[in-house]
Rosetta silent file (secondary structure, phi, psi, omega in degrees, C-alpha in Angstrom):
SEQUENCE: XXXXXXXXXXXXXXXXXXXXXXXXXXXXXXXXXXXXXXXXXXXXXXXXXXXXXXXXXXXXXXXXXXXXXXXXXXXXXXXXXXXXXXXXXXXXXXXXXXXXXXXXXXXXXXXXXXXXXXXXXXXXXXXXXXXXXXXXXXXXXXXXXXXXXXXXXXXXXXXXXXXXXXXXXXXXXXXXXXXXXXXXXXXXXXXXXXXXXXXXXXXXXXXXXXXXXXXXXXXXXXXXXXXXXX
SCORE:     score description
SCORE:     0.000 S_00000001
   1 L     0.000  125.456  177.020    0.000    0.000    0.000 S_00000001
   2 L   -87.365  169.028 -162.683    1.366    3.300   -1.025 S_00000001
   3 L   -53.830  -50.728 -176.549    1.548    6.534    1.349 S_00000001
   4 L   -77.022  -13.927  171.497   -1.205    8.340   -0.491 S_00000001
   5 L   -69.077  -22.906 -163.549   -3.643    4.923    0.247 S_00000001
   6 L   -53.072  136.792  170.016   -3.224    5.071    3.932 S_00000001
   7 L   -73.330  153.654 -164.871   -6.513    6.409    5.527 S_00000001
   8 L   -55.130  153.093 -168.428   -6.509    9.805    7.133 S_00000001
   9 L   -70.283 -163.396  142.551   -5.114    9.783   10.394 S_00000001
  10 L  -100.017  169.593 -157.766   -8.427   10.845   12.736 S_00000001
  11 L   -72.555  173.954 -160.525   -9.091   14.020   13.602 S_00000001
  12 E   -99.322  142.968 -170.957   -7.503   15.423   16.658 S_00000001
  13 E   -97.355  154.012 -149.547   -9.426   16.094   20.135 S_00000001
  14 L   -90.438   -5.359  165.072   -9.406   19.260   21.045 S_00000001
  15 H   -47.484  -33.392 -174.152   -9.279   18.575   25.111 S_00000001
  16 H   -77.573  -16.716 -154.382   -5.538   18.380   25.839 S_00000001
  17 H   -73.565  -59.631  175.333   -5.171   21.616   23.957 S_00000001
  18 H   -63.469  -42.845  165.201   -8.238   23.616   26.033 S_00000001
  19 H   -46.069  -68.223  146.881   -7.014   21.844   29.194 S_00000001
  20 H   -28.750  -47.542  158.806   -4.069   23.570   28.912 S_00000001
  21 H   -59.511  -38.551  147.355   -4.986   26.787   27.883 S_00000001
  22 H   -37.771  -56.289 -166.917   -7.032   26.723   30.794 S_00000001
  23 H   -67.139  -34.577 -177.338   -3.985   25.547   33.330 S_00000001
  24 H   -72.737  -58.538  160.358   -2.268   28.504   31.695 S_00000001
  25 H   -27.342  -39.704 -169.260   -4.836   31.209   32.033 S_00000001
  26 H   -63.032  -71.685 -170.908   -5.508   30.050   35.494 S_00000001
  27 H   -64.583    4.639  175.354   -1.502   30.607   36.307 S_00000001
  28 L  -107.928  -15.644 -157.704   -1.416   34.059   34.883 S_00000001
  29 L   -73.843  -30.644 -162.514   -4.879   35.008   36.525 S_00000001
  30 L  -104.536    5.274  164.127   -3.229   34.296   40.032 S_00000001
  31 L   -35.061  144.573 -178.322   -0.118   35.941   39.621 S_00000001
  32 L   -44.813  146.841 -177.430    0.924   38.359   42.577 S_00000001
  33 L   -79.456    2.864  159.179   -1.057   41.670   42.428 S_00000001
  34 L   -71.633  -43.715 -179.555    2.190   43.560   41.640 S_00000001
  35 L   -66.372   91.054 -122.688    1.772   41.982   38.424 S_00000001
  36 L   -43.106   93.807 -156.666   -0.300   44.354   36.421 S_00000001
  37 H   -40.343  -61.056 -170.063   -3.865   43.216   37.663 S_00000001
  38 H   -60.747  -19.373 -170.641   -6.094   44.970   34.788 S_00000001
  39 H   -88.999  -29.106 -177.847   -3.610   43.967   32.108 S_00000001
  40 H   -50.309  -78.499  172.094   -3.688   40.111   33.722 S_00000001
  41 H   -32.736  -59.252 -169.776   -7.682   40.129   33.765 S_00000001
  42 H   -26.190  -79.345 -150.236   -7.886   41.588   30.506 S_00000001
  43 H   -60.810  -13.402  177.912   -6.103   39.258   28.724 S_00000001
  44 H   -74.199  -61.875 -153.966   -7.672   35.869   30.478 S_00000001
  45 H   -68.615  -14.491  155.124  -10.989   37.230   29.913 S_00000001
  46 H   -44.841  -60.534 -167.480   -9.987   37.994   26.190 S_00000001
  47 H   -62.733  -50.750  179.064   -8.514   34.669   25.761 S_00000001
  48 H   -60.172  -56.795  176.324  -11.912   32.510   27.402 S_00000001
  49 H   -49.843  -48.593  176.001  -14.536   34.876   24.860 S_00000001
  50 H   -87.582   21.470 -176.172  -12.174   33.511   21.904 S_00000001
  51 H  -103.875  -14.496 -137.911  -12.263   29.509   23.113 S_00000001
  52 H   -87.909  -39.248 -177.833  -16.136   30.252   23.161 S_00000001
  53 H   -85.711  -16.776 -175.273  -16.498   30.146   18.915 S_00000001
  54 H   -97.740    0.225  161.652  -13.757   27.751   18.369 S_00000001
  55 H   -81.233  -40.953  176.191  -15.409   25.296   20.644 S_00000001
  56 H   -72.425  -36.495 -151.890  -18.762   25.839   18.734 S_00000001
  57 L   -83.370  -40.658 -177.283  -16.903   25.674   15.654 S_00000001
  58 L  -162.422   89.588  156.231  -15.634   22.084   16.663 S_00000001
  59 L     7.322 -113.529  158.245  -16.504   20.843   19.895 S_00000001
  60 L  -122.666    0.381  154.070  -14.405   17.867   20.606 S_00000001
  61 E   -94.976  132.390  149.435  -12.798   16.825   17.362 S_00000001
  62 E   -94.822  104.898  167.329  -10.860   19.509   14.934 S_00000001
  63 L   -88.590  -65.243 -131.358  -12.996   18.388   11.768 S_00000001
  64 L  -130.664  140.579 -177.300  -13.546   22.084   10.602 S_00000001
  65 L  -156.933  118.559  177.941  -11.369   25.025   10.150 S_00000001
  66 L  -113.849  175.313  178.499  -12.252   28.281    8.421 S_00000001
  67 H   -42.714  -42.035  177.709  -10.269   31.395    7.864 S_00000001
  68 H   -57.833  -36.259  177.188  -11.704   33.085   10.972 S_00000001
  69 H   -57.944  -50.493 -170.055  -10.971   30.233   13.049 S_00000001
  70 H   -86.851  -29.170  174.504   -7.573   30.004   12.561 S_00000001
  71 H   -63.587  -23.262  163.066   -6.503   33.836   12.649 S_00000001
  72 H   -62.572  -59.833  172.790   -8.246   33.037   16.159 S_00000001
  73 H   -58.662  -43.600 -167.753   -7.008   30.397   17.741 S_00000001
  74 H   -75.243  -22.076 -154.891   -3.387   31.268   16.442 S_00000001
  75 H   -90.492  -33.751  169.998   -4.111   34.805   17.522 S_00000001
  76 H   -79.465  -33.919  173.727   -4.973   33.640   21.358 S_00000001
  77 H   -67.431  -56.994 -178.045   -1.900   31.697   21.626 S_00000001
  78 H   -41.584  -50.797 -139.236    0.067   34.414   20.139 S_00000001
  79 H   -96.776  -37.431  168.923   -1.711   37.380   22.615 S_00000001
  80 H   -31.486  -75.300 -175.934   -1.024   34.283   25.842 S_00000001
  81 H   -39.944  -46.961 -174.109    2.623   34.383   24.783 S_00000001
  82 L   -62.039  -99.067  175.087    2.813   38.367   24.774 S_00000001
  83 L    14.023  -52.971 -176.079    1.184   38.731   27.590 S_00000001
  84 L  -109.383   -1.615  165.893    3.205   36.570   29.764 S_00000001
  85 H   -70.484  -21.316 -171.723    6.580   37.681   28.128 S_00000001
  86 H   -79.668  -37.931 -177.423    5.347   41.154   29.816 S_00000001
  87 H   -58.963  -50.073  178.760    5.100   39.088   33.149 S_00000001
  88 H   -35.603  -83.546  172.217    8.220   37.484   32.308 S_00000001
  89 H   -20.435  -59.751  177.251    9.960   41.328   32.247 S_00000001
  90 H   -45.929  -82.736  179.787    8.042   42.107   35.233 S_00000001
  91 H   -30.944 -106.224 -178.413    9.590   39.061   36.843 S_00000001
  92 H   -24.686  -49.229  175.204   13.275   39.834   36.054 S_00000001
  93 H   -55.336  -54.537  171.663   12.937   43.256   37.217 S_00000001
  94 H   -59.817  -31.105 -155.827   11.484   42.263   40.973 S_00000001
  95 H   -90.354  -33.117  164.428   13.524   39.621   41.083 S_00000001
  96 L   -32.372  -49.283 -148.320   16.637   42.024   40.349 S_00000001
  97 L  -151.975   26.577  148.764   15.357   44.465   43.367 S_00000001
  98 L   -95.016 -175.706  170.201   13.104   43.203   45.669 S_00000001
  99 L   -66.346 -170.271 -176.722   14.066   41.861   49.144 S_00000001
 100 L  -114.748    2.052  153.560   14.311   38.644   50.764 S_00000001
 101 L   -45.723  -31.564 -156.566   10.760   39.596   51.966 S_00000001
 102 L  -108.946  -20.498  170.593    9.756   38.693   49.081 S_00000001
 103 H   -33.753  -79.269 -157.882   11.626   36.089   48.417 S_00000001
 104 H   -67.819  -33.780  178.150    9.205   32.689   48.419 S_00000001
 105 H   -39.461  -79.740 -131.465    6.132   35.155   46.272 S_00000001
 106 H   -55.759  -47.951 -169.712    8.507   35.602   43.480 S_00000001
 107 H   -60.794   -1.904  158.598    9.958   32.229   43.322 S_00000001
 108 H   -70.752  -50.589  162.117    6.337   30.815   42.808 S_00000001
 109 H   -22.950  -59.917 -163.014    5.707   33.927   40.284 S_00000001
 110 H   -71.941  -29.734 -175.194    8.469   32.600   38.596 S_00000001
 111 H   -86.046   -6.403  160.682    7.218   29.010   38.076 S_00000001
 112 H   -75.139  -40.693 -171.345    3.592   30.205   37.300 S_00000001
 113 H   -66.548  -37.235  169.662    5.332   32.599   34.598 S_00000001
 114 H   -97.005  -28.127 -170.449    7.322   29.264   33.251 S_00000001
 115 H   -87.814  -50.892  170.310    4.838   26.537   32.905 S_00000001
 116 H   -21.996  -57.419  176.842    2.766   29.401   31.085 S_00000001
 117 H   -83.119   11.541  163.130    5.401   30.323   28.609 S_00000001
 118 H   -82.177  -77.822 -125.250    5.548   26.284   28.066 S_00000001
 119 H  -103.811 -115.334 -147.013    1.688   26.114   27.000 S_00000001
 120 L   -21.648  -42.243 -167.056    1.905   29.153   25.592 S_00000001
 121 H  -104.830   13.287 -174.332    4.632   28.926   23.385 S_00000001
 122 H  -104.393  -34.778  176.311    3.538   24.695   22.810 S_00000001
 123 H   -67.323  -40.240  178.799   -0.162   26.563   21.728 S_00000001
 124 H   -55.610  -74.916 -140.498    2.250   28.744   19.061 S_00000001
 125 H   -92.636   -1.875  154.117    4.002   25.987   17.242 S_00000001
 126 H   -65.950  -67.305 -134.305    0.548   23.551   17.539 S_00000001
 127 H   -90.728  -10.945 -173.871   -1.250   26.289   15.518 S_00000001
 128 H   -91.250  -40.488 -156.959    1.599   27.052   13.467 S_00000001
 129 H   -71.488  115.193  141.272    3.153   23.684   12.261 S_00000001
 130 H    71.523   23.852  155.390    1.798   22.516    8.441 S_00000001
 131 H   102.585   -6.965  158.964   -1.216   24.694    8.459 S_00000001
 132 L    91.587 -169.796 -149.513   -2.144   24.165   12.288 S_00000001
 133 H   -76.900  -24.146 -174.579   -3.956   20.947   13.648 S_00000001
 134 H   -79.533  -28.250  161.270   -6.794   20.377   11.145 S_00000001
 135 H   -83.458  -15.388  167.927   -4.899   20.704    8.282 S_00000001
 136 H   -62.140  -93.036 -103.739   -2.248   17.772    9.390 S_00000001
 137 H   -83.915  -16.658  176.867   -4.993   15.696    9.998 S_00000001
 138 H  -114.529  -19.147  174.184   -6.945   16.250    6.873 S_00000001
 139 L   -78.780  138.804  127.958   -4.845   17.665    3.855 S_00000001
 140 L   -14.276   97.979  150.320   -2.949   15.588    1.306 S_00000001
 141 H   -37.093  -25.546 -179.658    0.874   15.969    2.767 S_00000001
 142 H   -82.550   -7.257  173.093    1.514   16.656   -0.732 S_00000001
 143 H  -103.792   23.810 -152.611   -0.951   19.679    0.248 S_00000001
 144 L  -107.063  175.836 -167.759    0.175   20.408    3.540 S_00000001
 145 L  -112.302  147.414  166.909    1.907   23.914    3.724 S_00000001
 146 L   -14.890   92.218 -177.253    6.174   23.778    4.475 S_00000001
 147 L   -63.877  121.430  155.239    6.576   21.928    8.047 S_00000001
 148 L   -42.643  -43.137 -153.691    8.154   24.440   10.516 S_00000001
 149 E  -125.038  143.679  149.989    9.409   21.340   13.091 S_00000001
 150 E  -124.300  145.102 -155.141   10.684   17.718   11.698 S_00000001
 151 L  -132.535  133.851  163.677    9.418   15.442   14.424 S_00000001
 152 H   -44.563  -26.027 -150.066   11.820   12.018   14.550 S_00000001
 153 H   -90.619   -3.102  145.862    8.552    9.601   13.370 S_00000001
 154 H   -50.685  -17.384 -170.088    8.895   12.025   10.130 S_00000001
 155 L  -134.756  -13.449 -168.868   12.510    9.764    9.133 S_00000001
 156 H   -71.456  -12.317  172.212   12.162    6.817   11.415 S_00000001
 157 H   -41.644  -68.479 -167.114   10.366    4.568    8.450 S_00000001
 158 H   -86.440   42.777  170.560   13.746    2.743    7.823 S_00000001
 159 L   -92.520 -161.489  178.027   14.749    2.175   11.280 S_00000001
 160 L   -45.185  153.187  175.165   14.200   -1.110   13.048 S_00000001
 161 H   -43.433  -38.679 -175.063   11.284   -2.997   12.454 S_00000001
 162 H   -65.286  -57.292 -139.748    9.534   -1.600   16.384 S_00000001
 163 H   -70.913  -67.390 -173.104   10.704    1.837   16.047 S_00000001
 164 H   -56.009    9.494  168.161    9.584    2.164   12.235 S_00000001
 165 H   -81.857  -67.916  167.595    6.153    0.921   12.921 S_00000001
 166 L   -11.646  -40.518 -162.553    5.641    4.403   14.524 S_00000001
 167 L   -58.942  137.326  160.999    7.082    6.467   11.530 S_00000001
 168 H   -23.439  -74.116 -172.360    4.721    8.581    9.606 S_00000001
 169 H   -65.464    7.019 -179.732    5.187    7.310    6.608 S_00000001
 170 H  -106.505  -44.881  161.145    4.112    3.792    7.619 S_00000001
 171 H  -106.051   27.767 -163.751    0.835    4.933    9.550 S_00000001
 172 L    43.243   62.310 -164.031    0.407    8.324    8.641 S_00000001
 173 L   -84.981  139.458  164.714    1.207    9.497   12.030 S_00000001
 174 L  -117.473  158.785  167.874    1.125   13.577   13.138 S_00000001
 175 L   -48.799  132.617  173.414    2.178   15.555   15.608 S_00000001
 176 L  -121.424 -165.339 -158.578   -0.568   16.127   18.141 S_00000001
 177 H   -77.337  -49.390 -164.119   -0.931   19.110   20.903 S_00000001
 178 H   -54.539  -46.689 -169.181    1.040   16.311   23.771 S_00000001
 179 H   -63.404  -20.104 -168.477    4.038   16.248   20.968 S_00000001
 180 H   -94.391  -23.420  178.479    4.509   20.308   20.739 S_00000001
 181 H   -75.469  -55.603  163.880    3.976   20.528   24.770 S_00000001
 182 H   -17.164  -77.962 -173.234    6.896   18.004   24.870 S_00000001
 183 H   -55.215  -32.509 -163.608    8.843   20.028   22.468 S_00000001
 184 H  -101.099  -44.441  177.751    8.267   23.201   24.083 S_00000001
 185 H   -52.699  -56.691 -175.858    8.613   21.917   27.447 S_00000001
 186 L   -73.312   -8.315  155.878   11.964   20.323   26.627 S_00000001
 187 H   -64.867  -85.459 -178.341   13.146   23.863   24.825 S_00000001
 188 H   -50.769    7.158  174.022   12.310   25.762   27.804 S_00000001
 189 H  -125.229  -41.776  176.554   14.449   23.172   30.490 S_00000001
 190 H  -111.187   48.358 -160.831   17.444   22.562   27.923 S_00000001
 191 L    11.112   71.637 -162.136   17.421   25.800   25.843 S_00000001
 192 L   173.832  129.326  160.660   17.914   23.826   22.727 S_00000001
 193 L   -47.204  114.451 -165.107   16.241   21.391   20.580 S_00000001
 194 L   -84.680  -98.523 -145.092   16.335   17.850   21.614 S_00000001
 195 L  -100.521  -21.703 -156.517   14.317   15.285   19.290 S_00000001
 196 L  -135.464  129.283  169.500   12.318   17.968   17.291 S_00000001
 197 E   -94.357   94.944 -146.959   14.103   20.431   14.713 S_00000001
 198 E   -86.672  141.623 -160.995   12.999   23.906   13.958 S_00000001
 199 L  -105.177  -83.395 -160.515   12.929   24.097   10.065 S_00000001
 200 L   -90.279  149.473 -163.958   11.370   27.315    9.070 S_00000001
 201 H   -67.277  -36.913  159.575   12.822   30.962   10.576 S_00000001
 202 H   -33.382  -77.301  167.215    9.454   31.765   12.304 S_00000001
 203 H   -53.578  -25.067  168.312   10.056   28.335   14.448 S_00000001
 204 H   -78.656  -29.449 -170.407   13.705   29.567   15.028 S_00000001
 205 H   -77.055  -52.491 -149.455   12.931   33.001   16.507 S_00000001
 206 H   -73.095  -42.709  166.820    9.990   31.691   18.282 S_00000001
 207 H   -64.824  -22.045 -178.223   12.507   29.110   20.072 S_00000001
 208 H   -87.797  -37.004 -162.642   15.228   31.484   20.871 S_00000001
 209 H   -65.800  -51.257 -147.184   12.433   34.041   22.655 S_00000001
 210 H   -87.089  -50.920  158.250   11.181   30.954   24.685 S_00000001
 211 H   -19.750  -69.837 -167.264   14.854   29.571   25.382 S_00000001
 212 H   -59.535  -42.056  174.355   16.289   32.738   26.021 S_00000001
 213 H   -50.108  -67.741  170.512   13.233   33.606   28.452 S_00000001
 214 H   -51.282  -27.638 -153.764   13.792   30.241   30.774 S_00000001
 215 H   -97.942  -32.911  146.770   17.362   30.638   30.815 S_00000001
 216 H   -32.984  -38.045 -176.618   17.206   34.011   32.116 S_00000001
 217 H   -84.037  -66.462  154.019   14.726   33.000   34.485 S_00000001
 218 H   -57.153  -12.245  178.217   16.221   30.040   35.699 S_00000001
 219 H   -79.285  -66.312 -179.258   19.623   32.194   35.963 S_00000001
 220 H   -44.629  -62.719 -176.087   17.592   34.971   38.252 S_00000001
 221 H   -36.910  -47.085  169.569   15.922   32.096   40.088 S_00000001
 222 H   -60.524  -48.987  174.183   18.973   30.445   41.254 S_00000001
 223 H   -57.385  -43.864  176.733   20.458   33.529   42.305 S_00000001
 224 H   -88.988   -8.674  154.915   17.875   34.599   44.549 S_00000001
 225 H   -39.422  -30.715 -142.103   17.065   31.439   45.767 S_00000001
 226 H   -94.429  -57.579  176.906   20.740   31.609   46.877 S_00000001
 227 H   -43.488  -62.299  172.119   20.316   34.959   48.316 S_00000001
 228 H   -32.558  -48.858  169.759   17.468   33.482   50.493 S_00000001
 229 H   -77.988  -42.520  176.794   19.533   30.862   51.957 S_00000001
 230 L   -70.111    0.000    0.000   22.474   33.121   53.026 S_00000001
């Protein structure tokens, strides 16, 4: 059976993706009240009013994707990301110059501010990658748009018999929202690509911002942790 017989992969459910988006919203909502309250609110209650049509739009599979849809959804990840790069800033400044009063807030600040800028910048390169999730799962590959990311189970066909029963090209296999959280997650702890390869220039910048952000952040973190103990 050739590549173009395989049947479409099915479509993808859209729960890990809103669970997340959720966990993330949540952890910016409760940030310390230093952190700019009205800009904080804002932007959660922005971001929940745009899952409201893309949930009607597709429940619990993504089957359907129309122009509007997707300048949305990519447009709430994107406005997440901003958002908490402003926290981020915020963060590095207090963390610079506050006390050791102050101490155990921030370092929680800071780990609500990083698991954000994980799902946030794992929400980016889902919505981004090959036309965003509805188009892996439903275009022709030979119609798919340029992939940003190579994923290993894109070249893994001629490995061993176990490992290439995974590869794309033997089940049509895609990236789902768990694979980009992975990817993002493991960017943000070893500033660097592991397993997954940024392609396209868009996917490079967008990895050095989120790199560069944890390493700073884990740099600050250390220090004042440090501070704390002496």
């Amino acid at each position: 059976m050739s590549f173009d017989e395989k049947p479409a992969p099915r479509a993808e459910h859209r729960l890990p993706a809103v669970i997340a988006l959720l966990v993330a919203l949540g952890l910016y909502a409760t940030l310390p009240t230093t952190f700019l309250p009205a800009l904080r609110y804002t932007v959660v209650a922005i971001g929940l009013l745009m899952l409201i049509p893309l949930i009607a739009l597709n429940p619990a599979r993504l089957r359907r994707q129309t122009r509007w849809s997707k300048y949305l959804a990519t447009g709430q990840a994107l406005l997440l990301v901003a958002a908490n790069e402003v926290a981020l800033v915020q963060l590095i400044i207090l963390l610079t110059s506050s006390g050791k009063q102050d101490g155990p807030t921030l370092l929680l600040a800071a780990l609500q501010v990083w698991v954000t800028n994980i799902i946030g910048f794992a929400l980016v390169y889902w919505e981004l990658d090959r036309g965003g999730p509805v188009s892996r799962r439903h275009a022709d590959r030979k119609n798919l748009p340029a992939a940003d990311f190579r994923f290993p189970q894109d070249e893994d066909h001629d490995a061993v018999e176990e490992v290439a029963t995974r590869s794309s090209v033997k089940t049509g296999w895609v990236a789902s929202f768990v694979d980009y959280l992975y990817f993002s997650a493991s960017n943000s702890m070893a500033f660097s690509p592991t397993d997954t390869m940024p392609l396209s220039p868009r996917a490079k910048i967008f990895m050095v911002v989120e790199a560069a952000g944890g390493f700073v952040l884990l740099a600050l973190v250390i220090a004042h942790a440090v501070a704390l103990i002496n």
